[in-house]
N, C-alpha and C positions, 0 to 999 in steps of 0.2 A: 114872331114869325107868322109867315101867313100860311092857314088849315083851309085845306084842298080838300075835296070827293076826287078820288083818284076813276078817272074816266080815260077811254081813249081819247079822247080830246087834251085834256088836260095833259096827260102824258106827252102828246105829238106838239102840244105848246111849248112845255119844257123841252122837250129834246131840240126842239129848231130854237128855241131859246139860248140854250147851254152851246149850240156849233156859234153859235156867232162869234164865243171866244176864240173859237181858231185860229190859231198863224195864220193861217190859210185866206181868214177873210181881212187881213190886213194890208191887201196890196201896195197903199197908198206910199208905203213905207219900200216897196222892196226897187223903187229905181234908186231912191238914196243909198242902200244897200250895196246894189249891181256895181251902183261909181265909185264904192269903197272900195268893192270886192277888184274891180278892173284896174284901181291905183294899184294895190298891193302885188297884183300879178302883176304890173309891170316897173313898178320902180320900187319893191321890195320893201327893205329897211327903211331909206327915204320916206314912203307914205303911212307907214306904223308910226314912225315919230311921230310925226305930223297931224294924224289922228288924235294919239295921243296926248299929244299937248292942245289938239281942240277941244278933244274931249274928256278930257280929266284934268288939263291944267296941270303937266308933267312934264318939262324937256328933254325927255328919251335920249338916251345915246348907246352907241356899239359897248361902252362901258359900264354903264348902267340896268340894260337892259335885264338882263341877269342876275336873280335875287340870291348876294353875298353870302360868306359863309359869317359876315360879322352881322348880318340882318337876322341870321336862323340863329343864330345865337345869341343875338339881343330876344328876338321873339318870346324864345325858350323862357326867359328868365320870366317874360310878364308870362305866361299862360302858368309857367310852376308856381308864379305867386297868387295867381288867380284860383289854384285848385284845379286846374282842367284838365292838366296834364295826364293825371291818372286814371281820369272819367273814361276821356280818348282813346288811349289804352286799351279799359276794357272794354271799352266799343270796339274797337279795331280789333279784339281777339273771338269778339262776337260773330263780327259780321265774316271774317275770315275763314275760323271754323265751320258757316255754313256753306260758303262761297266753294270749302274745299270738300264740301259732298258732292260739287257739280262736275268735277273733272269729269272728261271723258278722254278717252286713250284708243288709239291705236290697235285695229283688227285684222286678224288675216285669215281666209278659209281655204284651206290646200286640201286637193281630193288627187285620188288614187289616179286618175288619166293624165295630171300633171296640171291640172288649172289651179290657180292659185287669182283670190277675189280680196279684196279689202278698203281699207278705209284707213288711209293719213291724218293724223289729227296733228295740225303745225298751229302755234299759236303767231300771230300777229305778230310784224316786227317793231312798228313804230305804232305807239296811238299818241294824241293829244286830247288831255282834257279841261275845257272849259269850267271855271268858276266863277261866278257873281262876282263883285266887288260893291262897290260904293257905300248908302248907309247900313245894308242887310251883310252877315259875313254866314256862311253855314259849311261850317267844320264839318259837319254829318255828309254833306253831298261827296265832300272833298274823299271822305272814307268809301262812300258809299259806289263812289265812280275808277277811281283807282284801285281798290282790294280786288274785285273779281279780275279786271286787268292784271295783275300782279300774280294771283295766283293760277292765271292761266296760261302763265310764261313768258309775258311779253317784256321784249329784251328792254326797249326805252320809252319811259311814258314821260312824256312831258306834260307839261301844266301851263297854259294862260292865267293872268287874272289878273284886273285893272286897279293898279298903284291910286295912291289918292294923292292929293296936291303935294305933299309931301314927297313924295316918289317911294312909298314904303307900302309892304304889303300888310294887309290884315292877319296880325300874329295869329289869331287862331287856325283861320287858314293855313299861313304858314305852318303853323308850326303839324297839322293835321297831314298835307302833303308829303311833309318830312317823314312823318311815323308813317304814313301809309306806304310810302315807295316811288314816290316822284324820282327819276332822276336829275330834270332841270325844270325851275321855274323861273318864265317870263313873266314884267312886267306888263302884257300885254292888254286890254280888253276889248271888249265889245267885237264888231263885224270884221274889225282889223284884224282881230287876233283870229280867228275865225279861217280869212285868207289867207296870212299869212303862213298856220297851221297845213290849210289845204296847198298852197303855191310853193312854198318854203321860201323863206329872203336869206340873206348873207346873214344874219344871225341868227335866226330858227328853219330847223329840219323841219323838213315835207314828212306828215308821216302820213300812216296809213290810214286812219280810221280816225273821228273827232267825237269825241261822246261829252257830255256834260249839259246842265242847265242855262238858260240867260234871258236877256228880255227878248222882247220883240225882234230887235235887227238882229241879236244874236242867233234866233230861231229862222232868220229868214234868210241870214248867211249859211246855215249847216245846211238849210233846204237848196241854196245854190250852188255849193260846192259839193252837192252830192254826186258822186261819177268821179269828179278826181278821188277825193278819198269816201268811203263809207260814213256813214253815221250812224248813231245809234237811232232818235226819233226825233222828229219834230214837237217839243213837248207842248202842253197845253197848260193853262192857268189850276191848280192843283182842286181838287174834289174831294169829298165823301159823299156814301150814302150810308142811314144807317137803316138798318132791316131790324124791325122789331116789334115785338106784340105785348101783350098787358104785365107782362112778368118784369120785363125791364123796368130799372130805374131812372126816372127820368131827368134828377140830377144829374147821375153820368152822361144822360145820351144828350143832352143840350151841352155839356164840356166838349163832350165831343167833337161836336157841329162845329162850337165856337174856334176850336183848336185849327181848324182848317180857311173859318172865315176870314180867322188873320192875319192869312198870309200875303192877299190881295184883292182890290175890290172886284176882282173878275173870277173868284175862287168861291164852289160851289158849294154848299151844304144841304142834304135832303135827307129828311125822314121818312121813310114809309112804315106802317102803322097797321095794322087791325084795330087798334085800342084808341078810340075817340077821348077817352079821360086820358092817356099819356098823352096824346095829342094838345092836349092841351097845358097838359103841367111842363110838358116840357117847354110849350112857347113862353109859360111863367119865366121859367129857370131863364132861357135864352134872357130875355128882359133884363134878370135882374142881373146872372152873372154879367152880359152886354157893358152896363152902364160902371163895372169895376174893373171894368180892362182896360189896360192901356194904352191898344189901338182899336178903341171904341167907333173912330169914323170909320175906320177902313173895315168892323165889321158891320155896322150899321149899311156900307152901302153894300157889302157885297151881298147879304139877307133882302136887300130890298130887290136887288137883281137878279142875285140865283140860288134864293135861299127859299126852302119849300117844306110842308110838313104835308103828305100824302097823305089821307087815312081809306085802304082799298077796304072791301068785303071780306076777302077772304087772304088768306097766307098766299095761295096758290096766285093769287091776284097781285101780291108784294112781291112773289117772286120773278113774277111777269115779269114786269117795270122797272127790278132792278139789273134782271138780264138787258133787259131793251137800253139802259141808260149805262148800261156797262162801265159802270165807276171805277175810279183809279184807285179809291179804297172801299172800301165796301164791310163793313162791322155787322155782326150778326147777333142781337141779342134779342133772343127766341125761348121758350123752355128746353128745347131742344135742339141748340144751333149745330153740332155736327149732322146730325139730320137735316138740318136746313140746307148745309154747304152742299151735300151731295146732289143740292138741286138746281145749284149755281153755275153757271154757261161761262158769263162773263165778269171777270173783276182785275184788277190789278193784282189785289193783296186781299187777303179775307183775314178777320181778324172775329175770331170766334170767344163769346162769351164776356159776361160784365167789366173784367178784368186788363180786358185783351185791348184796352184803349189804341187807337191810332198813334199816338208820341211815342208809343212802344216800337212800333216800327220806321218810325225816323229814327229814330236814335242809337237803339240799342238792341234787340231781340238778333240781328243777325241778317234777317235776309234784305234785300235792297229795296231803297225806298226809291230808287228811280223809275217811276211805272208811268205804263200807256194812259195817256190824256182824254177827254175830249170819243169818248166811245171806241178807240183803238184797242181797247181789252179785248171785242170780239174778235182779233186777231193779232195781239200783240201781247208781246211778255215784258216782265219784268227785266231791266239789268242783269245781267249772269256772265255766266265764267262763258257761254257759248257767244257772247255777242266778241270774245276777244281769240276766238279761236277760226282756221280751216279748215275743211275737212273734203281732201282727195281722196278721190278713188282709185284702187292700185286694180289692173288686170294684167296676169300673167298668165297665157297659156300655151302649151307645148304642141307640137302638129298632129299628135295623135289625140289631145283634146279639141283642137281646131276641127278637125277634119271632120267629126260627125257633123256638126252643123254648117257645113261651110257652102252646100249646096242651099239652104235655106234661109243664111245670111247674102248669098246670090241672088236668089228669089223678091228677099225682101229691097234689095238696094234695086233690082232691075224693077220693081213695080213704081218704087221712086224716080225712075230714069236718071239716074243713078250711074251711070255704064262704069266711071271710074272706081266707084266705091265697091260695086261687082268682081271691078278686075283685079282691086289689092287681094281679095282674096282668091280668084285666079289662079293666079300666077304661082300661088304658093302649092299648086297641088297640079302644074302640068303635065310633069314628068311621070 
């Protein structure tokens, strides 16, 4: 890997470096998109198929589309042969258990003049959630996007995810959906499924809200159907930073790195550094574990494009740069990393200490691995139980609570010129 003098230069290279990944700067892509998105709004099922069978090599049908109860139960039998079954499990009681510290509930505050203030907490009625398909299958996303959905009360969550030539879903998928709380899964994928999610056809319901990961068109369909339904983000190519000084080992912190280069050639890895000799053992490590992996090109180019080993002056200096790059995981191995975190602005997910590797929180620890892309950290959270819920505001007040302020809620609407908004309250006090 290549060892930086971490400068403001340096740093404003990499950051305009790292946006280039964005949805955002892929335009070229988003009229092929649009034409998808404007078949499905208007001839439904018809142009799903049709998709479908261009682009997966699947002849879709009103009878097909819909993954069997003899599909979920062939699945079953290969993932309980495979072992996974149980893995899944305790994943899904992981991530659940934490998901249900996030509830929040319904308030009310009633005072003695008769006003009564509050807050409706309704969850979501309809979501759908997107899955990958093709050679990549990732059971984790599948738990990771439906559980806080599920435990936020949302009555029906449906599932996209694109069939392969065969017209069959990825049993582990499947079979992940199932344990999680899907109630229907389509056959569907890519910008089709996307639409037809946000439009609804004669075989899939319009829901409310679409959350999950995809590629390119898939991210630039949720960005255009956003306004029909909600979405969760527009995600970005997946990152680490890792923040660390001389005590670290730098066998782990190049695992690390590597763990995220392989997800895609446009997936970031960076180290920031006080320790010029970690700096260097770990570019060792990177090297040699590199050439034992078995997606050795895909991490070879993505280190050559957005792979970086910082080494600043000072701590105060790494912690700069990791706020400013505001990483979607961000690992802290410092002699003191909870000291550290308290210094930290922006991250996705902060994973504290030697231990606390990154696969931990894909996997298994509990809290969710769908996080802000692409510098969205400094105003974006994590997947949660809040992105599946509403939240009204209740006012109720009696005319002897009304009445104190009613001359000053007058005032305020007549400086707006306002005269109607003046009068509703009026009227209630002429007599």
């Amino acid at each position: 890997m290549r060892i930086t003098k971490l400068t403001n230069e340096t740093k404003n290279n990499i950051l305009e470096n790292m946006l280039k990944r964005s949805p955002n700067n892929y335009g070229q892509y988003q009229e092929i998109v649009d034409g998808v998105l404007a078949d499905v709004k208007e001839n439904g099922d018809e142009a799903v198929f049709k998709y479908t069978k261009k682009f997966d090599g699947f002849d879709l049908t009103k009878e097909t589309i819909v993954v069997s109860e003899e599909e979920i139960k062939e699945a079953y039998e290969i993932v309980k042969e495979s072992g996974l079954l149980d893995i899944l499990r305790e994943a899904l009681k992981n991530i659940r258990e934490y998901h249900e510290k996030q509830r929040q509930y319904s308030w009310f505050d009633t005072k003695s003049d008769g006003s009564i203030l509050g807050q409706k907490v309704t969850p979501i009625e309809k979501v759908g959630v997107y899955v990958p398909g093709g050679k990549a299958a990732y059971p984790s996303s599948v738990l990771m996007n439906i559980v806080p959905a599920k435990v936020a009360g949302v009555e029906k969550i449906y599932m996209c995810t694109p069939p392969g030539k065969d017209g069959k879903v990825n049993p582990n998928t499947l079979v992940a959906a199932v344990e999680a709380g899907a109630d229907i899964i389509y056959k569907v994928g890519g910008s089709q499924a996307i639409g037809a999610m946000a439009y609804g056809t004669e075989s899939i319901d319009k829901v409310d809200k679409i959350v999950g990961p995809g590629n390119i068109f898939v991210a630039l369909a949720k960005k255009s159907v956003f306004g029909y339904v909600g979405i969760d983000s527009i995600a970005g190519p997946s990152e680490v930073l890792v923040l660390a000084d001389e005590t670290a080992n730098p066998k782990y912190v190049a695992a690390d790195l590597l763990s995220q280069a392989e997800h895609d050639e446009l997936a970031s890895a960076i180290l920031v550094t006080t320790s010029e000799e970690l700096a260097k053992n770990v570019s060792d490590w990177v090297d040699k574990f590199t050439e034992e992996l078995s997606r050795k090109d895909i991490i070879k180019k993505s280190l050559d494009e957005y792979g970086y080993i910082l080494i600043a002056d000072s701590m105060d200096d790494a912690i700069d740069v990791a706020n400013d790059i505001a990483s979607e995981h961000l690992e802290i191995v410092t002699k003191d990393p909870f000291n550290t975190m308290t210094k930290i602005k922006n991250a996705g997910a902060m994973f504290l200490g030697e231990y606390s590797s990154e696969p931990l929180g894909d996997y298994f620890a509990g809290p969710d691995h769908v996080l802000p892309t692409n510098g969205t950290a400094k105003f974006f959270s994590a997947l949660s139980v809040d992105d599946f819920i509403k939240k009204s505001s209740i006012i109720s007040f009696s005319k002897d609570a009304l009445k104190p302020m009613s001359d000053n809620i007058i005032k305020f609407a007549e400086s707006e010129y306002l005269t109607a908004h003046a009068n509703a309250i009026k009227v209630r006090f002429e007599d």
